[in-house]
C-alpha positions as CSV (number, residue, x, y, z in Angstrom):
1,X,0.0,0.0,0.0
2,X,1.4,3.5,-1.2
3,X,0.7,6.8,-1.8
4,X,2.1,9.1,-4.5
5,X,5.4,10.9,-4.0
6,X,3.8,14.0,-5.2
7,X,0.7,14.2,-3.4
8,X,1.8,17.0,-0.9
9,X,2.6,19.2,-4.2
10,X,-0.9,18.5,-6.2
11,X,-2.3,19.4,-3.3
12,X,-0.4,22.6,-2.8
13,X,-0.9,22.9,-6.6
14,X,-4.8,22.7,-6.6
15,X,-5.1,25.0,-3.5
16,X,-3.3,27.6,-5.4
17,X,-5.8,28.0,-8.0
18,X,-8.4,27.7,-5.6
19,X,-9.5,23.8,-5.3
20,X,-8.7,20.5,-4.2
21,X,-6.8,17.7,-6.0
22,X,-8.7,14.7,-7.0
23,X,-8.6,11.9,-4.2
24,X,-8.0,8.8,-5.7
25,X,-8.0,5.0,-4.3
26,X,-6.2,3.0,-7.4
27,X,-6.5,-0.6,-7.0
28,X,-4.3,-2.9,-9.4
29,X,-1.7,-5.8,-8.5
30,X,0.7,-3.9,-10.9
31,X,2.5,-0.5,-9.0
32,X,3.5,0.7,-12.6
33,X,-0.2,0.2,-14.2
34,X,-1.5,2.6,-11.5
35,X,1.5,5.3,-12.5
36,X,0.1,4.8,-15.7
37,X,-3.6,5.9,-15.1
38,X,-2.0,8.6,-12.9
39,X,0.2,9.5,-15.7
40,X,-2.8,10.0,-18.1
41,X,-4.7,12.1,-15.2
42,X,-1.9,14.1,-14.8
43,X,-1.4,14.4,-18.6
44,X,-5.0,16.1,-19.2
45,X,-4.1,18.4,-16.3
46,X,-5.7,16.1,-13.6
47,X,-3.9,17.1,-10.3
48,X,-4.3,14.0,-8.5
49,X,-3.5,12.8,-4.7
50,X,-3.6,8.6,-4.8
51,X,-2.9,5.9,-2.7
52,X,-2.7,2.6,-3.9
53,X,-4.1,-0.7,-3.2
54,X,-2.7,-4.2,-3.8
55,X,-5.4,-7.1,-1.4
56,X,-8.4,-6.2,-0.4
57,X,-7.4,-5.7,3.3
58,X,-6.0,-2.5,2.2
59,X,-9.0,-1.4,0.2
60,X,-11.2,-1.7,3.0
61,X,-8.1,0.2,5.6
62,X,-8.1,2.6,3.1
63,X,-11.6,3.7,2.8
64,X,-12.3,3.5,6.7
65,X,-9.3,5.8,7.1
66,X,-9.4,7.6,3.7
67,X,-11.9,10.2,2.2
68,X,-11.8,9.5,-1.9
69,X,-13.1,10.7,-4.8
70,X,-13.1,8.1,-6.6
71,X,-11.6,4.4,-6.8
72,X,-10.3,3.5,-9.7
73,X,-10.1,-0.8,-9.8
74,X,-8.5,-3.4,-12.3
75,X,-10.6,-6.1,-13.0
76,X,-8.3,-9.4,-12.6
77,X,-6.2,-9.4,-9.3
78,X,-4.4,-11.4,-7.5
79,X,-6.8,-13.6,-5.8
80,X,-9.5,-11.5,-5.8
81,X,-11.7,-9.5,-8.4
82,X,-12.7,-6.4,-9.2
83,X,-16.3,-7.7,-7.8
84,X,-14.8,-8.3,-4.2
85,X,-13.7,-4.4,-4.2
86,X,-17.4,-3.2,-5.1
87,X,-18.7,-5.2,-2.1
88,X,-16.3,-3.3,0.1
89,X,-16.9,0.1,-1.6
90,X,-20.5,-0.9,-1.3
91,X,-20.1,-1.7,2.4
92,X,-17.9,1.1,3.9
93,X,-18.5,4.1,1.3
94,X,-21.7,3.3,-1.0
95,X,-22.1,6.7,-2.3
96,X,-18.0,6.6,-3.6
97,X,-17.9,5.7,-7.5
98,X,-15.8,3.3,-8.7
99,X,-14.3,3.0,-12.5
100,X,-13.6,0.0,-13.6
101,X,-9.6,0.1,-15.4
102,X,-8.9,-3.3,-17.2
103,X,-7.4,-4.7,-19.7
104,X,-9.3,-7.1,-22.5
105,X,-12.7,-6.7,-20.3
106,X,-15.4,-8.6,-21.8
107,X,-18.8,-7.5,-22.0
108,X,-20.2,-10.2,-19.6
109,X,-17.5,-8.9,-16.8
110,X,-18.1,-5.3,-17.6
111,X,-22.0,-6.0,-17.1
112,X,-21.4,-7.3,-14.0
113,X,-19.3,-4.5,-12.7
114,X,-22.3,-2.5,-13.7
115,X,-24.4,-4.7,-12.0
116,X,-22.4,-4.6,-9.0
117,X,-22.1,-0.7,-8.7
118,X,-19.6,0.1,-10.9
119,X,-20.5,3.8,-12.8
120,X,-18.2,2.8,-16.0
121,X,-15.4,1.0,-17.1
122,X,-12.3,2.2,-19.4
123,X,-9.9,-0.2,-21.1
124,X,-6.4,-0.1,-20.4
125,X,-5.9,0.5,-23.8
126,X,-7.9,3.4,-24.7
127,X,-6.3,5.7,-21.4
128,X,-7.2,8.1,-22.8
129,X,-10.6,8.3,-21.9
130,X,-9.7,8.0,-18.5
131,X,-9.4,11.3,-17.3
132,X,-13.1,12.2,-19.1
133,X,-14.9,9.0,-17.2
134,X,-13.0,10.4,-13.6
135,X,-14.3,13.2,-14.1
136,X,-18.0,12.7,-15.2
137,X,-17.5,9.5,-12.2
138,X,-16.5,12.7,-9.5
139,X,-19.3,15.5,-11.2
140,X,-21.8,12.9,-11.0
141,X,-21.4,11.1,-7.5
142,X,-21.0,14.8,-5.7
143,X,-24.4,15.5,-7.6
144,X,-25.9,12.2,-5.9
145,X,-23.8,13.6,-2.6
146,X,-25.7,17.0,-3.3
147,X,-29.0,15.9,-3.7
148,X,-28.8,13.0,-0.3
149,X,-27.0,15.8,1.9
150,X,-30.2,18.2,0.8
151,X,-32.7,15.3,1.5
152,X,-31.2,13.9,4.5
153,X,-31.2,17.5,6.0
154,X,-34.6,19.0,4.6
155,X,-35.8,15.2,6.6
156,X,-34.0,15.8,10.2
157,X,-35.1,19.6,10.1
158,X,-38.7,18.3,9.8
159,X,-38.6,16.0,12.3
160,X,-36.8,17.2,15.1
161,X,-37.7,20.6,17.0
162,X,-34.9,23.5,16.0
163,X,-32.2,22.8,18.4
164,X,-28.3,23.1,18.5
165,X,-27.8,19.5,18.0
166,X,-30.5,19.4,14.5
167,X,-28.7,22.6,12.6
168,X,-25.1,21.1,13.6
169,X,-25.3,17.9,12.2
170,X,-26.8,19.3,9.2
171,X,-24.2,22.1,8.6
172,X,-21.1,19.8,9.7
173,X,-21.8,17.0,7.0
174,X,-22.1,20.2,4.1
175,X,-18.7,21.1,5.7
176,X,-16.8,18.0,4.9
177,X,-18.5,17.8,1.4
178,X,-17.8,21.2,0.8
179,X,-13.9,21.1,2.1
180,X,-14.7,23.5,4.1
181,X,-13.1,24.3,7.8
182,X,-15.1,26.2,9.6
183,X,-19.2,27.2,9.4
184,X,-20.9,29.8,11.1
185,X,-24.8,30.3,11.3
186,X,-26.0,33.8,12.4
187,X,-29.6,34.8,13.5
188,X,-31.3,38.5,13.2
189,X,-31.7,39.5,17.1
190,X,-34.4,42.0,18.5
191,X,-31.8,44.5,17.8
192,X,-31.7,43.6,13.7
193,X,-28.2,42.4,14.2
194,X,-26.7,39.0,13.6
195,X,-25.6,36.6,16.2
196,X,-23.5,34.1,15.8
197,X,-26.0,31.1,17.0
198,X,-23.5,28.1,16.1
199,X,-20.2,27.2,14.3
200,X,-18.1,24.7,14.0
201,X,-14.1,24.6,13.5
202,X,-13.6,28.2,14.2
203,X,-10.8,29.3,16.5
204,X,-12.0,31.6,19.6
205,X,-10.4,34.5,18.1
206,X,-12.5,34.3,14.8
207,X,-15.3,33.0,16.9
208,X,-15.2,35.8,19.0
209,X,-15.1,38.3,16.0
210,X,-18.3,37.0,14.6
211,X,-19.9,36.6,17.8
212,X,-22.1,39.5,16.6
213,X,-21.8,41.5,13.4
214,X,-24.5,44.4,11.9
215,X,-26.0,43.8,8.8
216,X,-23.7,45.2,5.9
217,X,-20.5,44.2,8.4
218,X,-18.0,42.1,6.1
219,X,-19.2,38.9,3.3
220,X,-21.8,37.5,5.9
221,X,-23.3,40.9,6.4
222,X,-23.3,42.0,2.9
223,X,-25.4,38.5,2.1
224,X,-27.8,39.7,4.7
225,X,-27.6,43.3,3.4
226,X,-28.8,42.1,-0.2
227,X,-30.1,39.2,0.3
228,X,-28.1,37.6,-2.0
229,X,-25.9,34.9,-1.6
230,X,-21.9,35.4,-2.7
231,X,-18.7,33.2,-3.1
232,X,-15.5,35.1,-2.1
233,X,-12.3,33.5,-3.6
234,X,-10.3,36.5,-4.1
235,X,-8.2,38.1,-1.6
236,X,-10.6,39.9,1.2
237,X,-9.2,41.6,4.0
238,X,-12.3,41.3,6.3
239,X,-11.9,37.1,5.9
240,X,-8.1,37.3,6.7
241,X,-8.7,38.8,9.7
242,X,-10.6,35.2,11.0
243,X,-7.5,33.2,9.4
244,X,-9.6,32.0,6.5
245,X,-9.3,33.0,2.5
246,X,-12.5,31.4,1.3
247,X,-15.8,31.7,1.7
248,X,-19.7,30.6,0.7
249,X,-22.6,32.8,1.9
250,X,-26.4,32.5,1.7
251,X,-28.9,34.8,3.9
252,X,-31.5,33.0,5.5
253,X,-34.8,34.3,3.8
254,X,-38.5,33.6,4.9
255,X,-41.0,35.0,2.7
256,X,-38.3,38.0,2.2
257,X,-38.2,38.5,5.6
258,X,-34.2,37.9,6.9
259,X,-33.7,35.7,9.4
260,X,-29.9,35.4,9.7
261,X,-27.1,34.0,7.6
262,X,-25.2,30.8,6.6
263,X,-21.5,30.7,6.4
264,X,-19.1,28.0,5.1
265,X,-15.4,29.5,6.0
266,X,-12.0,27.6,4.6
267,X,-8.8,28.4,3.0
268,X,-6.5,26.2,0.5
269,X,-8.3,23.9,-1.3
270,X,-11.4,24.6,-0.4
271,X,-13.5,24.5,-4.0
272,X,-16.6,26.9,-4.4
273,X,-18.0,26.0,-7.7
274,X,-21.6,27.7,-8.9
275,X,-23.1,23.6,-7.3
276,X,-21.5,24.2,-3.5
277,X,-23.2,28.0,-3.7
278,X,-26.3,26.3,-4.6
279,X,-25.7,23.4,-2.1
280,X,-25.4,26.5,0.5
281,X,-28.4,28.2,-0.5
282,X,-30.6,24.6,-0.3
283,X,-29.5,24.2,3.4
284,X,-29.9,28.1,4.0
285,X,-33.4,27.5,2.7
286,X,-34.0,24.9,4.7
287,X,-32.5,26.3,7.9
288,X,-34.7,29.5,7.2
289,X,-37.5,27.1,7.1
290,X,-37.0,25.7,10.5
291,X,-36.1,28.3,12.2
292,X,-39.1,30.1,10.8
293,X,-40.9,27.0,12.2
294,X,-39.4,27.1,15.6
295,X,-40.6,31.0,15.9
296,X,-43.9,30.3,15.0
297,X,-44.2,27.3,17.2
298,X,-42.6,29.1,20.2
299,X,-44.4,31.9,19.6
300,X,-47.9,29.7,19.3
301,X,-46.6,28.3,22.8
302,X,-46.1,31.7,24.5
303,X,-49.7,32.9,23.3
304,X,-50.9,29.1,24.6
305,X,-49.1,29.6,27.7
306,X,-50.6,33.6,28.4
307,X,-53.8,31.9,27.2
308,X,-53.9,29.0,30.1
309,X,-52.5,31.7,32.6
310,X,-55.2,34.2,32.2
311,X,-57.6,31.0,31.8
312,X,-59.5,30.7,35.5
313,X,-59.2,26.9,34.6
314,X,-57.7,24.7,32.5
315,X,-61.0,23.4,31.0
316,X,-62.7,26.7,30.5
317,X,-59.4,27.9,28.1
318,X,-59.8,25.0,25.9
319,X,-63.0,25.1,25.9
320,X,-62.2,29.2,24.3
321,X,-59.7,27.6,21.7
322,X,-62.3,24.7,20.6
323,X,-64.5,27.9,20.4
324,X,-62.4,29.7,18.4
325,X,-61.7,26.7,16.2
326,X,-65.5,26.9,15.7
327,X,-65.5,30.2,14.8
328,X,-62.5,30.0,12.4
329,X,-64.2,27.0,10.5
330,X,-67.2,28.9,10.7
331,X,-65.7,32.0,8.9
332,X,-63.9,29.9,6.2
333,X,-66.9,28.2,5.5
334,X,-68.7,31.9,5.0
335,X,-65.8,33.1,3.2
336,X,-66.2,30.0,0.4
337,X,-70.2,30.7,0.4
338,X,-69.1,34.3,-0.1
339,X,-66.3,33.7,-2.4
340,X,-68.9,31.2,-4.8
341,X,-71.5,34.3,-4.6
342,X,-68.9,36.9,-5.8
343,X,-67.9,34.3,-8.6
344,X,-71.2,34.3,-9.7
345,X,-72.2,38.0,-9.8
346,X,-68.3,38.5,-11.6
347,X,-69.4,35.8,-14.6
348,X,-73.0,37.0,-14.8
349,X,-71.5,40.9,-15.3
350,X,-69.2,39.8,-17.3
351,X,-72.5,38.2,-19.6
352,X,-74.0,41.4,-19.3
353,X,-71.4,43.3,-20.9
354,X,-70.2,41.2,-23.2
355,X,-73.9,41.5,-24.0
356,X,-73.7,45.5,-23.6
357,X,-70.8,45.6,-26.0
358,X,-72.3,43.5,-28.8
359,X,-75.3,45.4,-28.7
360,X,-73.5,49.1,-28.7
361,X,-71.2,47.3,-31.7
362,X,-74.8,46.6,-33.6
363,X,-75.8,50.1,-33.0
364,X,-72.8,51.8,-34.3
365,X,-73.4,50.0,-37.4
366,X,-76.4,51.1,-37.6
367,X,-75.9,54.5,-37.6
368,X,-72.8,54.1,-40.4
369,X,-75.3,52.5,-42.3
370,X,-77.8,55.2,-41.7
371,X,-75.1,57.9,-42.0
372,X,-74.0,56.1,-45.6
373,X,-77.8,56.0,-46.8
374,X,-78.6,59.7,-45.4
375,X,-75.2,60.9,-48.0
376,X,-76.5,58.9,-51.3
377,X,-80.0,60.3,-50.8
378,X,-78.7,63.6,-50.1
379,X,-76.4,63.1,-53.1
380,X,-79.6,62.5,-55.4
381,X,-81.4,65.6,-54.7
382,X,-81.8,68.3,-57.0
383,X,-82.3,71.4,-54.3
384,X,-79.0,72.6,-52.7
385,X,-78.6,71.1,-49.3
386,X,-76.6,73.2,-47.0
387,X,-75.4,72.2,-43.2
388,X,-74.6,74.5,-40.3
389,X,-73.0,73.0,-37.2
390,X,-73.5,75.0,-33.7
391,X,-70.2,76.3,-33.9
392,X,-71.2,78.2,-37.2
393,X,-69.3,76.0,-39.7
394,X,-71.1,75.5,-42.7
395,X,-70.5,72.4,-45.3
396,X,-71.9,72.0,-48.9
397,X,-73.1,68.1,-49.0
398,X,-74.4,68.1,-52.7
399,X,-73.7,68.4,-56.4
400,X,-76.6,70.8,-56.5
401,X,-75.4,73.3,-53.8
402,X,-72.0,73.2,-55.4
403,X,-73.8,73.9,-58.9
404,X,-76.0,76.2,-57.9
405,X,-73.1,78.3,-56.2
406,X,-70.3,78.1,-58.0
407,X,-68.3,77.2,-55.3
408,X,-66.0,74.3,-54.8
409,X,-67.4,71.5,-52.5
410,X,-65.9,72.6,-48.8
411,X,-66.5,70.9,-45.5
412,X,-66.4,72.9,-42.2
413,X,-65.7,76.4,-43.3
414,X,-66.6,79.4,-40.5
415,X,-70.2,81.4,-41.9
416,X,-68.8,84.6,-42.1
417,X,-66.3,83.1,-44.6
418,X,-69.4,81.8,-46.5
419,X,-71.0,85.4,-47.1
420,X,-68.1,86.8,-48.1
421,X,-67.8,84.6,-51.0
422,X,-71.6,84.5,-51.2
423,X,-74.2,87.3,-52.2
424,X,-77.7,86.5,-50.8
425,X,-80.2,88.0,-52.1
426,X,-84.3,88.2,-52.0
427,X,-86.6,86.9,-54.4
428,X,-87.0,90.3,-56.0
429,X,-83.1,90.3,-56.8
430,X,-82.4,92.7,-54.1
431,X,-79.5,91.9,-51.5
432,X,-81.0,90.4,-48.4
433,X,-79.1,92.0,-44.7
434,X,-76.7,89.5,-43.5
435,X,-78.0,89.4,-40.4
436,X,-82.0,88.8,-41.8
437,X,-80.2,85.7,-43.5
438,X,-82.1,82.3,-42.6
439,X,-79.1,80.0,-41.3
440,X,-77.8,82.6,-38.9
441,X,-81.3,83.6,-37.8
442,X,-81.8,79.6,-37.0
443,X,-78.2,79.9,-35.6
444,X,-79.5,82.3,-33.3
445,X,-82.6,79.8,-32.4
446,X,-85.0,81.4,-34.5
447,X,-87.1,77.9,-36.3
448,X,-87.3,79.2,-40.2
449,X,-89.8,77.3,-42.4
450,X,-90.4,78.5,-46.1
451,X,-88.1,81.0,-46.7
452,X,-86.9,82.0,-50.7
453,X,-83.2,83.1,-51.1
């Protein structure tokens, strides 16, 4: 059993551009076929920390003492199989993928390392694929990791009361998947600041430091701030100060309402990809969620508690709370009655003007139709028709009245413009007074019937 030489400088490697090597067990009965499939990894800029495994005894040490990535297994060894390695991988770390690495594998043999547990298989001839299947093996089992971490947590939140023990179980297991040293949750006080309310792998002078911050106050107050969650990989001042260079923050939000903060704190290799922010926001989600549940509830106790106090007995005060129950099922049952009524009157309005609106459509088609007619007959006649609106605008509407005047046909044109270009006279030939003139007498209200001009 040995590790790789050069597993001190991948890892000082990967935690200088911000992430952790790849933890590998390789199992093979050949030392130099393993340097080969670290060789390839390495090759297509895989940096890799391995041990390696010869008998199974040393698998199973291994994985008890070891946390991998990924295991990386010939098929043929010496007295065992590639089948005796997924039933210890199965046994001691089930959610740990394991690649099958062999040479000449059949198809039988690599269905049964599929049916076994195996994610996939590459052959010893075609390396090359290895470092693609490690890393589609490693993206795919934190996934899994992601989405068990998120159930098992949302499923002991709901279950147990909000207690110390509940949020510290669930934040320490996203801490080793993260790679993270250090986690700090924060909870808005009476005072709208934010106290630190657990953590885990924090030194007292960091712990002491974020034993209460305002809202705004470094990367955990800024998430509460904007209620947004951040990543901080770059160099920050304020994290330095705790001994940390990383960091992955998420506010705790209820309905928009801030209830505190969720901090994962590391430095090295500590990997913050866009997954571990959303990882971070799930569990600040669900921590929102039970602590939202654990106010309500205590505050439900409280008002149960005042309610038995100022109760003269215990009977007579739950006799008030099966009476209000009454009342409240009461009320919603009125509300639905009252809800069904307005429902009705809405679609029976809504009838009566679609109703309205076809019939005012009908009518204005009418009157087009009317308007259209009133022209053509207008059109037809052979005295001049003249029109004066009751602003004093006067319109020729007919061939005859343009005939008869020698005018051009005009729309809309002021009176007095009309008897300047106009003589009107009486039936003797003699000019008639402008102001004796029929259309501005009726202008004036007078009714005029029978009038020669």
């Amino acid at each position: 059993m040995r590790g790789s030489s050069n597993e001190q400088a991948a890892a000082q490697r990967a935690g200088d551009r911000g992430g952790r090597p790849v933890r590998a067990l390789i199992v093979d009965d050949l030392e130099s076929d393993a340097k080969l499939m670290v060789h390839e990894l390495e090759r297509a800029g895989v940096e890799l920390a391995w041990r390696h495994a010869e008998i199974p005894e040393d698998v199973e040490r291994e994985l008890a003492d070891e946390d991998f990535d990924v295991v990386l297994c010939d098929f043929s060894l010496s007295g065992y199989t590639a089948l005796d390695v997924l039933e210890i991988a199965r046994r001691e770390r089930p959610e740990l993928p394991v690649v099958i690495v062999s040479a000449g594998l059949t198809v039988e043999r690599a269905e049964q390392t599929r049916d076994a547990g195996a994610v996939d298989y590459v052959l010893k001839e075609y390396l090359y694929r290895l470092p693609a299947v490690v890393r589609r093996a490693i993206r795919e089992a934190r996934a899994v990791q992601r989405a068990g971490l998120l159930a098992h947590s949302a499923s002991r939140l709901l279950v147990e009361r909000w207690s110390d023990g509940s949020f510290r179980a669930v934040c320490s297991r996203a801490m080793r998947h993260l790679d993270a040293d250090a986690w700090a949750l924060h909870l808005l006080d009476e005072q709208a600041a934010l106290t630190l309310a657990g953590s885990d792998g924090l030194a007292a002078p960091a712990r002491n430091a974020l034993a209460r911050l305002t809202v705004g106050e470094g990367p955990i107050g800024r998430a509460a701030a904007t209620g947004r969650g951040e990543a901080i990989t770059a160099p920050d001042e304020w994290l330095e100060r705790l001994g940390v260079t990383r960091a992955a923050v998420q506010p705790l939000l209820s309905g928009g309402a801030l209830l505190g903060t969720l901090a994962f704190l590391g430095s090295g290799w500590m990997a913050i990809e866009a997954e571990d922010l959303e990882l971070v926001a799930g569990l600040a989600g669900q921590l929102a969620g039970a602590a939202q549940r654990a106010r309500l509830l205590h505050a439900a106790e409280v008002r149960a508690q005042e309610a038995f106090e100022r109760a003269a007995e215990r009977d007579e005060a739950l006799e008030n709370l099966k009476a209000t129950h009454r009342q409240l099922e009461t009320a919603l049952e009125e509300l639905q009655v009252t809800n069904e009524e307005l429902e009705q009157r809405v679609a029976e309005r809504t009838t009566q003007l679609a109703a309205e609106v076809a019939a005012h459509r009908r009518a204005e088609a009418e009157v087009r139709a009317s308007e259209v007619r009133l022209l053509a007959a207008l059109e037809g006649m052979a005295e001049e028709v003249w029109i004066c609106d009751p602003d004093g605008r006067m319109s020729l509407l007919n061939v005859a009245s343009v005939t008869a005047m020698r005018l051009g046909q005009f729309k809309a044109k002021p009176y007095e413009d009309v008897l300047r270009e106009v003589e009107i006279l009486l039936p003797d030939g003699t000019p008639r007074a402008t102001e004796d003139a029929p259309l501005l007498r009726s202008l004036n209200g007078e009714v005029v019937r029978g009038e020669e001009i």
